[in-house]
Phi, psi and omega in degrees: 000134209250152177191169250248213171284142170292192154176128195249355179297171161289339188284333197339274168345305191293324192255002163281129165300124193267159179237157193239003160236145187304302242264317202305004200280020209232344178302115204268009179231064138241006186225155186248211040027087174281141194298120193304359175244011174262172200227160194248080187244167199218148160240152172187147165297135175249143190065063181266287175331305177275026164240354168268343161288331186248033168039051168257016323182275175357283187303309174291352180281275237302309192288003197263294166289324172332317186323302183284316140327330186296272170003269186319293215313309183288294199302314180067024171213180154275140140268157179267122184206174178191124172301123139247060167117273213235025187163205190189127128284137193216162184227108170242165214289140160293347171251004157250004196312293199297328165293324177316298213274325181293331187273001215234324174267329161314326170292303216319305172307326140317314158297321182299309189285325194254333165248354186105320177231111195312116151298081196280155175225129159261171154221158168191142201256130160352261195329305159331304196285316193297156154109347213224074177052042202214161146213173187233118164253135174222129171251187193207095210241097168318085171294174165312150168076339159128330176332174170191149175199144195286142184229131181265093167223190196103351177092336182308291160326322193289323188279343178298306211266350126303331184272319185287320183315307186288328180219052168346349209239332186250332205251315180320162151228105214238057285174126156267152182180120166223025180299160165307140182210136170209144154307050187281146209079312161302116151211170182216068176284312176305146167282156178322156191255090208287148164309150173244323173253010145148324161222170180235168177202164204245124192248158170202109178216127205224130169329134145279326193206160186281163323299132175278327172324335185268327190272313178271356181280337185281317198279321188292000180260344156287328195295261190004302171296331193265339170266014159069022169100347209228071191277006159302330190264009162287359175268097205321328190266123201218092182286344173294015158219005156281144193209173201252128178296156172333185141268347137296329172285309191281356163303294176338308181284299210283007183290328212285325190291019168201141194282344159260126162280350173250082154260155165302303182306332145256007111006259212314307179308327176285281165002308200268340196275304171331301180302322185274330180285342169315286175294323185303283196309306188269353192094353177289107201307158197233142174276318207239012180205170186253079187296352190276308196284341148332294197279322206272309157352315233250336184304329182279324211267337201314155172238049190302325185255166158170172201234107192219049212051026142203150170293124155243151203216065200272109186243171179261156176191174178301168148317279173298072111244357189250315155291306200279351174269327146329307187274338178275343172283344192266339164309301197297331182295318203290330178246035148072001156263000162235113149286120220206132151217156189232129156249143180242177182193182178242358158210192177260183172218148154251122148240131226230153190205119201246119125280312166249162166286335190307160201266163186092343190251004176237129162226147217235090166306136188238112182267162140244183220280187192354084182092304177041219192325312198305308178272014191244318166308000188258279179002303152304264177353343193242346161281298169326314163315316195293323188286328213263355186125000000 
């Protein structure tokens, strides 16, 4: 597998060049190599499917994304990370590995007690993985306003979260930490994000075979084709149909993001959740922000797309643009290059994760509704059974 310059600094991330159209991910001089001494950690809700099934889908998203705030909060820089759903992979430096995973079992604890649902958390160090017919490649895809999230390929990801899977007992990280915690920065104030063309859907499509670059570079130039060239307008976050939850439902959620209520930090949070259902909801001008360029922001900061040895995808879309991307996915499976699973709703979910309002200082995770990546992934998972015997 051919691949750019190593780099073993702490900075590795940090010094990778970024590129700003998505479609450029299938490009083999935007990735690099991760340094054999960083780590590989996974998250995941366990027994997510049957709480999505039982119509917590909310809660498991939230805590899913939480992973990655918990993360940022220590670490204080960018990482390279990708949201799925119901959980997160993420890759971090050996001297931040062990804060990662003590700030990581503090959510596990903070889900347990207050939503109800185990996190599990792994790690396995880069240099494991690397030699076994695999690499963990990073890229770096520039959103509008300066945001940037990491694209993954090479098979790595995939054998890390094999590997941790397979041996729970060597990968696991199973640490009590029942210290204080808050979600800072995470909320899920908007109500789910109603379709504007008919439906929205959770795409999953992960390559059979080398080269895969031709095979995911083929499918995004039908999306493309089937969105008439403007494949931006498949992006599910639409403020003419969004809208802000009460102020009793969001006290409601967000009471759960801190293991205290008597704290500053939730102080301050109820304070910012008033002030803000003030401006969304009722319309009150904010002193200290352009709250119309905030909102209209967040459609750029979205992370609807993305890349981690598989295209994840949540778009909005038509009936016929919802059969024809199906019938060209099931030709491919049939002629042995893909595995795809798909789910529909009639909506999305955003969960946002704020340092700032300023653009580059918000990025807004995107699901789709009841289950989304989660239910669409049994599909995958069930062809792939199916392909293996």
């Amino acid at each position: 597998m051919t691949t750019n310059n190593t780099s073993n600094s702490a900075a590795f991330y940090l010094d990778l060049p970024a590129f700003r159209e998505f479609r450029e991910i299938i490009e083999t001089r935007h990735f690099r190599q991760a340094p054999e001494d960083w780590f590989v950690v996974i998250t995941d809700v366990k027994g997510s499917t049957k709480a999505i099934e039982a119509g917590r889908y909310k809660d498991v998203n939230t805590i899913g994304a939480a992973s990655i705030s918990v993360a940022q909060k220590f670490m204080k820089q960018d990482f390279p990370f990708v949201f799925g759903g119901d959980g997160v992979t993420l890759l971090t430096p050996p001297d931040q590995i062990e804060g990662v995973c003590a700030a990581l079992m503090r959510l596990a604890s903070l889900s347990r007690i207050q939503f109800g649902l185990e996190l599990r958390v792994g790690r396995i160090r880069i240099g494991d993985v690397a030699g076994r017919d695999c690499a963990i490649e990073v890229a770096k895809h520039e959103l509008p306003g300066g945001k940037t999230l990491a694209v993954f390929r090479g098979g790595g990801l995939t054998e890390a979260e094999r590997l941790i899977k397979g041996d729970p007992g060597k990968y696991s990280v199973n640490a009590e930490h029942h210290d204080y915690l808050e979600l800072a920065g995470l909320s899920c104030r908007w109500n789910a994000i109603p379709n504007q063309r008919g439906r929205i859907v959770s795409l999953l499509v992960q390559a059979r075979r080398e080269p895969a670059a031709p095979i995911y570079g083929a499918f995004l130039s039908e999306l493309n084709r089937l969105f008439d060239g403007e494949l931006e307008k498949a992006n599910p976050v639409d403020l003419t149909g969004m809208t802000y939850k009460p102020l009793k439902a969001i006290l409601a959620d967000e009471r759960r993001y801190h293991s205290s209520r008597f704290s500053l930090g939730y102080l301050k949070r109820v304070i910012e959740i008033f002030v803000t259902v003030a401006i969304f909801k009722h319309g009150f001008p904010a002193l200290f922000f352009n709250q119309r360029r905030y909102a209209e922001s967040m459609r750029i900061h979205a992370d609807h797309r993305k890349f981690d040895d598989m295209l994840r995808m949540v778009i909005d879309c038509s009936a016929p643009q919802r059969e024809a991307i199906e019938a060209y996915l099931e030709a491919a499976h049939e002629r042995g290059e893909a595995f795809y699973g798909l789910h529909d709703s009639e909506t999305a979910l955003m969960t946002c994760y704020v340092e700032g309002v300023n653009d580059g200082q918000h990025i807004h995770f995107i699901d789709g509704g009841d289950g989304g990546y989660a239910m669409a992934a049994k599909q995958l998972k069930a062809q792939i059974k199916a392909a293996a015997g």
